[in-house]
N, C-alpha and C positions, 0 to 999 in steps of 0.2 A: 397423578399417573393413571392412565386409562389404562383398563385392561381388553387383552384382545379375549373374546368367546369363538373358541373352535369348535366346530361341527362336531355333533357327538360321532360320528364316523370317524374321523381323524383323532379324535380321544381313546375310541376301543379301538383303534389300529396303534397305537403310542401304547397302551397298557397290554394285549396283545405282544410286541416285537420284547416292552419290558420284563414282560412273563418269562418268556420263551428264553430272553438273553439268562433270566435268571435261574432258570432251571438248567438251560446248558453249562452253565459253568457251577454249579449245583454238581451236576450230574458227571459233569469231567471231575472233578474231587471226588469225588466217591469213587469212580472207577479208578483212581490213583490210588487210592484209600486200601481198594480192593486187591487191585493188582500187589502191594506192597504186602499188603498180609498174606496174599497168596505164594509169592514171592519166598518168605520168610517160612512159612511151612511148607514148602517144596525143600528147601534150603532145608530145616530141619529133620523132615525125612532123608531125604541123602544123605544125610552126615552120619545117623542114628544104622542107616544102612550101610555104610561105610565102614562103621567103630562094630557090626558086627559080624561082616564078612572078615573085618582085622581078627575078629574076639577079642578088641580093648575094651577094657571095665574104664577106658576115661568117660569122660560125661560134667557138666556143666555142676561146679560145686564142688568138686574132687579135686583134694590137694594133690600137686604130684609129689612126688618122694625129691628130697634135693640128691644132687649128684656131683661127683668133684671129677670135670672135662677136663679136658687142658684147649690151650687157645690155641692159637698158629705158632707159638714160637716153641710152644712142648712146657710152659707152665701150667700149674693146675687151678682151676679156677674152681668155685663152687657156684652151680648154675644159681643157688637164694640171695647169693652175695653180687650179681652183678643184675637181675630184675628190678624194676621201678616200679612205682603206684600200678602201672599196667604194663607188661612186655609181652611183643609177639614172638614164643618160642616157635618157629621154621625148623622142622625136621625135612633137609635137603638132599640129592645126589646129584652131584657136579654134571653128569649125562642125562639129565632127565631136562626137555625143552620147557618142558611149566615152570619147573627152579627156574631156569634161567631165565622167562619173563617176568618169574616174583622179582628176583634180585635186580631185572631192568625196573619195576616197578616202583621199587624202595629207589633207586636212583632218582627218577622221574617225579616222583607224586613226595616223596620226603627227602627234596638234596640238604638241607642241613646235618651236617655231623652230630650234634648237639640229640638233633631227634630222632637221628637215625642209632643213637647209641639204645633204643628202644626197642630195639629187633636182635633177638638172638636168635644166629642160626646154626643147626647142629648138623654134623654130619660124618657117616662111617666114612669120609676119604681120605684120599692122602689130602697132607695138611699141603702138598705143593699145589695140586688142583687147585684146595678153598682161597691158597691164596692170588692165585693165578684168577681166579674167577671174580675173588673181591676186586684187586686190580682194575681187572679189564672191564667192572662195574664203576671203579671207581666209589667203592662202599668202608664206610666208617662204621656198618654195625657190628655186633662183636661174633666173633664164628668161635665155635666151639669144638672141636673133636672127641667124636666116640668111635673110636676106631676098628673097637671090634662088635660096633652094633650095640653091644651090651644094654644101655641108656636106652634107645627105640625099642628093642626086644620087650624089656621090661614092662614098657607101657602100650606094647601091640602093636606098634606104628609101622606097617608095612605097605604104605602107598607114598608118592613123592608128588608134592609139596604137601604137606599136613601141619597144620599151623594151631597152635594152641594160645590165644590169651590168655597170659595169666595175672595174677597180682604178686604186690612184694612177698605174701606168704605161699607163695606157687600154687593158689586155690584157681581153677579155672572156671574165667569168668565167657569164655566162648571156644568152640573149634570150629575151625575153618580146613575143611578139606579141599585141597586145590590151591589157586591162585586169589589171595585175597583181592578184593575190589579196593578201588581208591580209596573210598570213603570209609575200609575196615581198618585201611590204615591210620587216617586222620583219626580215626577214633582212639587210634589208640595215643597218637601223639597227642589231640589235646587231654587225653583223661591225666596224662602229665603235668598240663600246665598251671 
């Protein structure tokens, strides 16, 4: 097998364009890298600013206190007794448009009943709203009622959607103020699996 010799021009133009490809794509990851950690402490600031214009003392670690809600049909449930390895507790108001893209979201991004039984959502409404709302979502997650607030009070929560990760022993492993992202939900469905 003979081999062909290329002009060293055509050599440091081939090492040259190899360089360059490999620094750009070098260089797109890092700025991905970047963007993500920036990302996540933007994220963190908000939140920390959020839990203290609330004046909630929750915070990443803090078990919450359990509570005994009742569900849509006026039994009492106790919120320790129906959380998995990981649940997202949703403190909702049936009039507020962010709820109601969360609940389109849990539709969308988690349609299994199975995984959607992974999302509790609680809320001061009438229990006809939540069920009017599950409904017309078409949602198998479990809604909770705190009707006189009592439960949000407790723990400061006075913006809509406010979403806390917790685990089975209600210690929270994240909060999410707002509308969580697809991928906070997935998170939490596979930390189930």
């Amino acid at each position: 097998m003979a081999f062909v010799r290329l002009p060293k021009a055509v050599v440091m133009i081939v090492a040259i364009l190899v360089t360059v490809g490999v620094a750009y794509i070098l260089g797109v990851s890092a700025a991905g890298l970047v963007q993500k950690a920036w990302v996540k402490k933007s994220q963190a600031e908000k939140t920390e600013s959020i839990l203290k214009q609330m004046g909630s003392n929750l915070a990443v670690g803090v078990a919450l206190p359990d509570a005994e809600l009742e569900d849509l049909a006026g039994n009492p449930v106790r919120l320790g007794e129906v959380t998995h390895e990981k649940s997202l507790v949703a403190f909702v108001s049936p009039d507020c448009g962010a709820c109601k893209i969360q609940l389109q979201r849990y539709n969308k991004n988690v349609p299994s009943p199975a995984d959607q039984s992974h999302f509790i959502v609680i809320s001061d409404a009438d229990p006809a709203e939540l069920i009017s709302l599950r409904d017309e979502y078409s949602l198998s997650c479990i809604f909770l009622v705190d009707l006189k607030g009592t439960y949000k009070s407790k723990l400061g929560v006075f913006t809509f959607p406010f979403n806390l990760v917790v685990t089975k022993a209600l210690v929270i492993d994240n909060i999410i103020p707002g509308v969580p992202e697809p991928d906070e939900l997935e998170h939490v469905v596979r930390s189930n699996r």
